[in-house]
N, C-alpha and C positions, 0 to 999 in steps of 0.2 A: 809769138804769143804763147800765154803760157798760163797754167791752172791750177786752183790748189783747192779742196777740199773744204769748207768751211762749216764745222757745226757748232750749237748751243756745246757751253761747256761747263763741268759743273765737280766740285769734290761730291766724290758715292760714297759711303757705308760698302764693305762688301764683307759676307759670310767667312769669307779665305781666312785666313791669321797667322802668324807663324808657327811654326810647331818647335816649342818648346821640351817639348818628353823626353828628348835627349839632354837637357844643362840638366847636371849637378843641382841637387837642391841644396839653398845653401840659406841660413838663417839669421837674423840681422835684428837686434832692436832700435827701435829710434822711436823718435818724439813725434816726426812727423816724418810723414812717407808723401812725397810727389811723385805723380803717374806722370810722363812726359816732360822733356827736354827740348821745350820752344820757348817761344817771351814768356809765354802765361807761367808754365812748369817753374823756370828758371828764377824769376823774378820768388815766385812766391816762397821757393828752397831759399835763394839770397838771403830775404828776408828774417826766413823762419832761422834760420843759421846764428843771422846777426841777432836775432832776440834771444838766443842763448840757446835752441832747440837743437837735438843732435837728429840730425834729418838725413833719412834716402832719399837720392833720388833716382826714380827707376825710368831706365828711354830701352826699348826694343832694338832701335836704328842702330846695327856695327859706329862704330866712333869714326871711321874714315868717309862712312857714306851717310853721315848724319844728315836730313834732308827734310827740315821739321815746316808744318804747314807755315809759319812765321819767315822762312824764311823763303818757303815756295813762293809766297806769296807777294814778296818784294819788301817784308817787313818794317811795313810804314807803322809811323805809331802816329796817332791822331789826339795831338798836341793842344790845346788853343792856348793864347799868351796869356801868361798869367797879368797884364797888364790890363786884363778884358775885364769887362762889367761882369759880376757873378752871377746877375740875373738873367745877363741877357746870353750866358753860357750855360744856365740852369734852363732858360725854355728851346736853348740849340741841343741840348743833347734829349730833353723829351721831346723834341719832334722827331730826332732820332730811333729815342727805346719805344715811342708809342703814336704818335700822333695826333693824341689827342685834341690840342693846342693848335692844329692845323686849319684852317677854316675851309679847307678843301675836304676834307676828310669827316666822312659819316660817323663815326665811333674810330676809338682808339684801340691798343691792345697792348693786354695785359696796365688795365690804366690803373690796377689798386697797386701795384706797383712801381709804376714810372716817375712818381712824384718821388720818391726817395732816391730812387736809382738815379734820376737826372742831377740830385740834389749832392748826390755824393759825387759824382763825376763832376761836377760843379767845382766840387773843394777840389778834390784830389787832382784829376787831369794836369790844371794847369803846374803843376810842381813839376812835371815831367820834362818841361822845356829845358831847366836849365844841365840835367841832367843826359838830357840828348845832345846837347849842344858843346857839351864838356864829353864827348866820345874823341877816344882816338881815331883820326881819319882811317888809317887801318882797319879797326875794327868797324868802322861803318859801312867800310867798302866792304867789308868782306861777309856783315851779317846783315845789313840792311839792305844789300841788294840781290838784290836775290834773282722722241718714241718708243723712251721704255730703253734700250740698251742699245739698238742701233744710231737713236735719234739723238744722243748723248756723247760726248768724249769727254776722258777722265782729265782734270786738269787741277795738279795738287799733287802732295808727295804721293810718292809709290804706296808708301809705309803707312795709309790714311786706310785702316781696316775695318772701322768701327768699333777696336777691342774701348774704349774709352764709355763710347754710347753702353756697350753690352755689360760692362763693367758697374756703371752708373743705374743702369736700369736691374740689375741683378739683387744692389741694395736699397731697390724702392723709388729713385729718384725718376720723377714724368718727363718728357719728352713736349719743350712748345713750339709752334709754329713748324711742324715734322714735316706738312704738308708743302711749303715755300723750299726755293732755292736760291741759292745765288749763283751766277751764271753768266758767261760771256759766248760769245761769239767768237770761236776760235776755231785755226788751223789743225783740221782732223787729222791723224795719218791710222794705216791700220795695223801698225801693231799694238798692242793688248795689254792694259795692265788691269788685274779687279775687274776682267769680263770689261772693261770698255774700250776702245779706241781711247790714243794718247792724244790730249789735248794739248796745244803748244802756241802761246801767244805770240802774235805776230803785229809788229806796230807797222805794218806797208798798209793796212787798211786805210783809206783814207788821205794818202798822200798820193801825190803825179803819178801817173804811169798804171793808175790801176782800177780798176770798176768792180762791186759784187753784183751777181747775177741769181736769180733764183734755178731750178731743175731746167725751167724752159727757156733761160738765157736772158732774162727781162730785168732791168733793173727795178727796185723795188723802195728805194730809200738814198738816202744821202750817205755815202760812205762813213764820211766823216763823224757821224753818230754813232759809228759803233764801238770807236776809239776812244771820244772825248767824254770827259766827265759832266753829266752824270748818268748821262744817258747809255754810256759802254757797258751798267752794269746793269739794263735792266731792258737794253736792247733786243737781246735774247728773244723777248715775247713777242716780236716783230716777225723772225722766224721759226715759231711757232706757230703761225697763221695757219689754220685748218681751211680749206675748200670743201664749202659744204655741197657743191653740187660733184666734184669728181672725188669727192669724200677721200682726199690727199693732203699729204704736209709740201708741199709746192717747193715753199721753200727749205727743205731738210733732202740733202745736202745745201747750203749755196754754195758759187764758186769766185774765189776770187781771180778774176781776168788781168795779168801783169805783163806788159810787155817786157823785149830783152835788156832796156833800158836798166828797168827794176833787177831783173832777175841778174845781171851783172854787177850790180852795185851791194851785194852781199847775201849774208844770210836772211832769208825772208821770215823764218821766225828769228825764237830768242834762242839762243846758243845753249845758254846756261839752264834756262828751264826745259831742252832736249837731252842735257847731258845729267840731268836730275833724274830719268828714265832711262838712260844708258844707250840714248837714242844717238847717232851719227850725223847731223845735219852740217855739214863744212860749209866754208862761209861762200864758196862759188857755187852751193846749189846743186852740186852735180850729182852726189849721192844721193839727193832725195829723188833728182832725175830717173835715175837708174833703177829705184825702186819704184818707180810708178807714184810717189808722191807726191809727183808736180808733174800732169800732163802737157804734152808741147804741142805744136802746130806749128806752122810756120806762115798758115794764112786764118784769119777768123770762119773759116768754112771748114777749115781744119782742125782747126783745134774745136771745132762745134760739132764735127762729126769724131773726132777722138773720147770728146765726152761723152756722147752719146753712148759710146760701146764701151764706156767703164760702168762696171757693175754697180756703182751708188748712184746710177744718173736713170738707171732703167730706159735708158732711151727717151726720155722724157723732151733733152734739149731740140729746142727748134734748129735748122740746117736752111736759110743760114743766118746764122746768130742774132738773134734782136739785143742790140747794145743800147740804142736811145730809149 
């Protein structure tokens, strides 16, 4: 049997940035200047290009270790067919940007603006299809696939510093919704990128061979929610759950429980989004072994008293293990 780490996981802002003091200043005019080299950046230089604009585009990222949140993120682009009712594409994307229009929902947000924004997403969205669909399979395999600090792991490009936010906010622009995250349920490990623990999606959640357990060993939920859509992205606040009597996060760590079944049948996370942090995860698991990544046991008394004595468990787990 065998363990792995599991926390809330989320892209941070962080103070770091790179230090540029040493390049060359070098001077450049153009029509239009884009900050960033992901869908958003890209698309909008393309454009600006093709209208006649002599355009920079500026990316931080080295061009060999380009690792842009668009493509961290498995670079889906959310399409609807253009063969769809307009209307009834115009009230799916404002339940989307606001909620208004939701009969579950008290008040909307940002509603003096949702009506336009839905309205234009509306037009423009569905053009998009025929244009993803018309990608070379190359290029779509290759772009389109892609408590405060402890209670958290980083999961997003390395290169996610906040220079963009501090950039935007220097020339006056507000900041909405600062307060919300978005946020999965991922496989923690401890090394460090932006002060967090590296977050590393791992899709064994939810399939044979495997159970999540809260600090005291207890399951708490159906696996299977934390993977499937919609509820994968908003699972997270399930292990947030605060104990108001032992005034604890219970569940922060949880741990996922896999036997040797699993853990022989390959990499427990995702390969590519560990090698996005220059992490080492090979596909037999060994090295995360070795590093304490993946705690073993060889009986559930075992692996419940190994947990116990790693330092995110605080000795918290029950001995011996409550699994029903």
């Amino acid at each position: 049997m065998a363990a792995s780490d599991l926390l809330a996981g989320a892209v941070k802002s962080s103070e770091d940035s790179a230090d540029m003091t040493s390049a060359p200043i070098q001077h450049y005019d153009a029509d239009v200047v884009t900050i960033g080299f992901g869908a958003a950046g890209g698309c909008a230089a393309i454009e600006a290009h093709d209208a006649g604009a002599n355009v920079v585009l500026l990316e931080k990222q080295p061009e060999a270790t380009h690792y842009s949140n668009t493509r961290m993120s498995g670079g889906g682009f959310h399409s609807p067919s253009p063969d769809g009712e307009w209307t009834a594409i115009k009230a799916y994307a404002q339940a989307m940007f606001s909620g208004e229009n939701l009969p579950h929902k008290l008040e909307g947000e940002q509603s003096e603006f949702s009506d336009a924004l839905a309205a234009a997403w509306a037009t423009y969205a569905p053009q998009n299809d025929v244009f993803m669909r018309g990608l070379d399979p190359q290029f779509r395999k290759a772009f389109l696939d892609g408590h405060g600090k402890n209670g958290w792991a980083f999961y997003g490009s390395p290169a996610n510093t906040g220079d963009g936010i501090r950039m935007a906010l220097k020339i006056g622009a507000a900041l909405a919704k600062i307060g919300s995250v978005a946020g999965r349920v991922i496989c923690a490990i401890p090394e460090r990128r932006l002060g967090l623990k590296i977050g590393l999606n791992t899709s064994s959640v939810g399939k044979p061979h495997e159970i999540v357990v809260d600090n005291h060993g207890r399951r708490y939920a159906a696996e299977r929610r934390i993977t499937k859509d919609p509820s994968r992205y908003i699972f997270y606040k399930e292990a947030l759950q605060f104990d108001t009597v032992t005034l604890t996060y219970p569940r922060i760590p949880s741990w996922m429980m896999f036997d040797t079944t699993l853990m022989n049948n390959g990499a427990r996370v995702s390969a590519s989004a560990a090698s996005y942090n220059g992490i080492d995860w090979d596909q037999g698991n060994q090295n995360a072994l070795r590093n304490g990544w993946i705690v073993q046991g060889a009986t559930l008394a075992e692996l419940a008293a190994n947990i116990r004595a790693h330092p995110d468990n605080r000795a918290a787990v029950e001995v011996p293990l409550e699994t029903a």
